[in-house]
C-alpha positions in Angstrom: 127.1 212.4 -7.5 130.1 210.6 -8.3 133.5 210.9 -6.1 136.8 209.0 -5.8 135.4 206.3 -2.7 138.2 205.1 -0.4 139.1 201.3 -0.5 138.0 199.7 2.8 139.8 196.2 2.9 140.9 193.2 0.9 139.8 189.7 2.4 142.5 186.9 1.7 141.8 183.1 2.6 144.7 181.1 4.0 145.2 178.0 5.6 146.1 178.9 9.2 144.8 182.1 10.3 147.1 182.2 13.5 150.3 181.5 11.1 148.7 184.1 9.0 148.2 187.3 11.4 151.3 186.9 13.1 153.2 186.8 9.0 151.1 190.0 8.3 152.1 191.4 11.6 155.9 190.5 11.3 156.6 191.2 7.4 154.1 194.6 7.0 153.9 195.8 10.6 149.9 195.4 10.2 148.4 196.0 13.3 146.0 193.6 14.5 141.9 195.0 15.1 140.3 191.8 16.2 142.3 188.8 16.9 140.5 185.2 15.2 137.2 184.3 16.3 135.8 181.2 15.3 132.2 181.6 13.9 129.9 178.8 12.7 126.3 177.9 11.7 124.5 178.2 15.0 121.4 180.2 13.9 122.6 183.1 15.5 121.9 186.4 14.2 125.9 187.2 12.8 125.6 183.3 11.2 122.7 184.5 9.6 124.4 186.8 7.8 128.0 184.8 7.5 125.5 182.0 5.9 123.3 184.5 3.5 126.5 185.8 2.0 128.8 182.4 1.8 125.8 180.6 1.0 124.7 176.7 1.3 127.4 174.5 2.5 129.0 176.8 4.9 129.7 175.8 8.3 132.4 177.3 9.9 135.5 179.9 9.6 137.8 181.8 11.5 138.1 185.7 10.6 140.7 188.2 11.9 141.0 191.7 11.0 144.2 193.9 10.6 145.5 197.5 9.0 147.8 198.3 7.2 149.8 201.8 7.3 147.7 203.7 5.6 144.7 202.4 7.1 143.1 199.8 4.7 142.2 196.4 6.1 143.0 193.2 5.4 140.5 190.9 6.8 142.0 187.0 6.9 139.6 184.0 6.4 140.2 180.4 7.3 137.1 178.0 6.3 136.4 174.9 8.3 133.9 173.8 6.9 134.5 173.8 3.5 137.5 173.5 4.5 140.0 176.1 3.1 142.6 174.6 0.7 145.9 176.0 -1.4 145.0 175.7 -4.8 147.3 173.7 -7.6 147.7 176.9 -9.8 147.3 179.8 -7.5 148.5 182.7 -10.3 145.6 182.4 -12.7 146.2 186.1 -14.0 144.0 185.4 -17.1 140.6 184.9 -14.9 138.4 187.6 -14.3 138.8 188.5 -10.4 141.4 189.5 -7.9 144.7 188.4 -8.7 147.1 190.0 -6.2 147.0 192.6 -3.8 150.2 195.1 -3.7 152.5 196.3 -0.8 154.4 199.3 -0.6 157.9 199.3 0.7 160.8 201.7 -0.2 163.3 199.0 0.6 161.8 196.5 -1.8 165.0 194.0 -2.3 165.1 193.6 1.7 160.9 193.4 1.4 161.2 190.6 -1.1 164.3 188.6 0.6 162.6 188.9 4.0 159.3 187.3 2.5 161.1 184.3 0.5 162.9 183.7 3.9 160.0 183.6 6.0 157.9 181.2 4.4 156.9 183.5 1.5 158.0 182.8 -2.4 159.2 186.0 -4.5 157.8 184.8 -8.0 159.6 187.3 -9.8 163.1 189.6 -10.3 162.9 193.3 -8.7 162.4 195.5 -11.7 162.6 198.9 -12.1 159.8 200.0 -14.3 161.5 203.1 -16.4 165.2 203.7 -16.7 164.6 207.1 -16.0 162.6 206.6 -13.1 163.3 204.8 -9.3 159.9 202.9 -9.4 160.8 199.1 -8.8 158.3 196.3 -8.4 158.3 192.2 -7.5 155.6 189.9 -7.2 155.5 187.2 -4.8 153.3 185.0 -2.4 152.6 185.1 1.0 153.0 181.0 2.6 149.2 180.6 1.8 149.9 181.3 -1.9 148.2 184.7 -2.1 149.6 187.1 -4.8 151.5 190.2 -3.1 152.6 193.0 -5.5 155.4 194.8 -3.6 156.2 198.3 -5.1 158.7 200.3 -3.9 156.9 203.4 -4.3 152.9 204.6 -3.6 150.7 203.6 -6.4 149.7 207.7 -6.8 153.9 208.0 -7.3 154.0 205.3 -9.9 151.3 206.2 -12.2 150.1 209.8 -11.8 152.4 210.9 -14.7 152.4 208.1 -16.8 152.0 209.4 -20.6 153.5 207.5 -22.5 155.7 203.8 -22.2 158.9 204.4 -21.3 161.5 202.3 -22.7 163.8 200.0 -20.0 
């Protein structure tokens, strides 16, 4: 039988997982499940399984888990070995993957202000969606350049009655 599943977490790289939980915690009010650990190849049962789904070449990372609101996680991941890096062009919207994960926050001008002050980039202008309709979004970065939709309304809000294109 198929049935709507629930979406568990998102898992973001950065360069500076400290920096990174404590941004998360400051700008999104995520609560923090398991501060960083360092964990490395050490032929221990949990490496075993770190190195079976990373693969050859992996060494070492840090990992932290936090929540959001609404309970979904976002589990951060600094590599040491390969070491974790920002890439050149980190908005490659055209290749098949992940591209950006999305916020919600009802005060979305403050959201995006508060992220470009803190270390953050807002990419784009606020815009509201439909003339007829209070739905506003942004897209920005978080300091590690990770792709962070913010919307000012939930995503069931935004799109449940979309029929048609509305006109701006």
């Amino acid at each position: 039988m198929v049935y709507p599943h629930t979406l568990n977490h998102v898992g973001i790289t950065v360069t500076d997982i400290d920096a990174a939980v404590k941004w998360y915690q400051e700008l999104f009010g995520c609560t923090v499940l398991m501060e960083p650990v360092t964990t490395e190849e050490d032929g221990s049962y949990f490496a075993e399984i770190i190195v079976d789904i990373f693969g050859p070449g992996f060494e070492k990372m840090a990992l932290a888990h936090l929540m959001t609101g609404d309970g979904i996680g976002i589990e951060l991941f600094q590599f040491g070995n390969p070491k974790s890096v920002l890439p050149e062009d980190n908005f490659e919207y055209w290749k098949a993957g992940i591209f950006h994960i999305c916020m919600t926050d009802p005060e979305i001008e403050e959201m995006c202000k508060r992220i470009d002050e803190s270390g953050g980039k807002q990419r784009s202008k606020v815009w509201q969606l439909w003339a007829d309709k209070p739905y506003k979004v942004c897209y920005c970065e978080d300091p590690w350049g990770n792709i962070i939709e913010i919307s000012s309304h939930s995503y069931v809000q935004t799109w449940s009655n979309f029929l048609q294109p509305h006109k701006p």
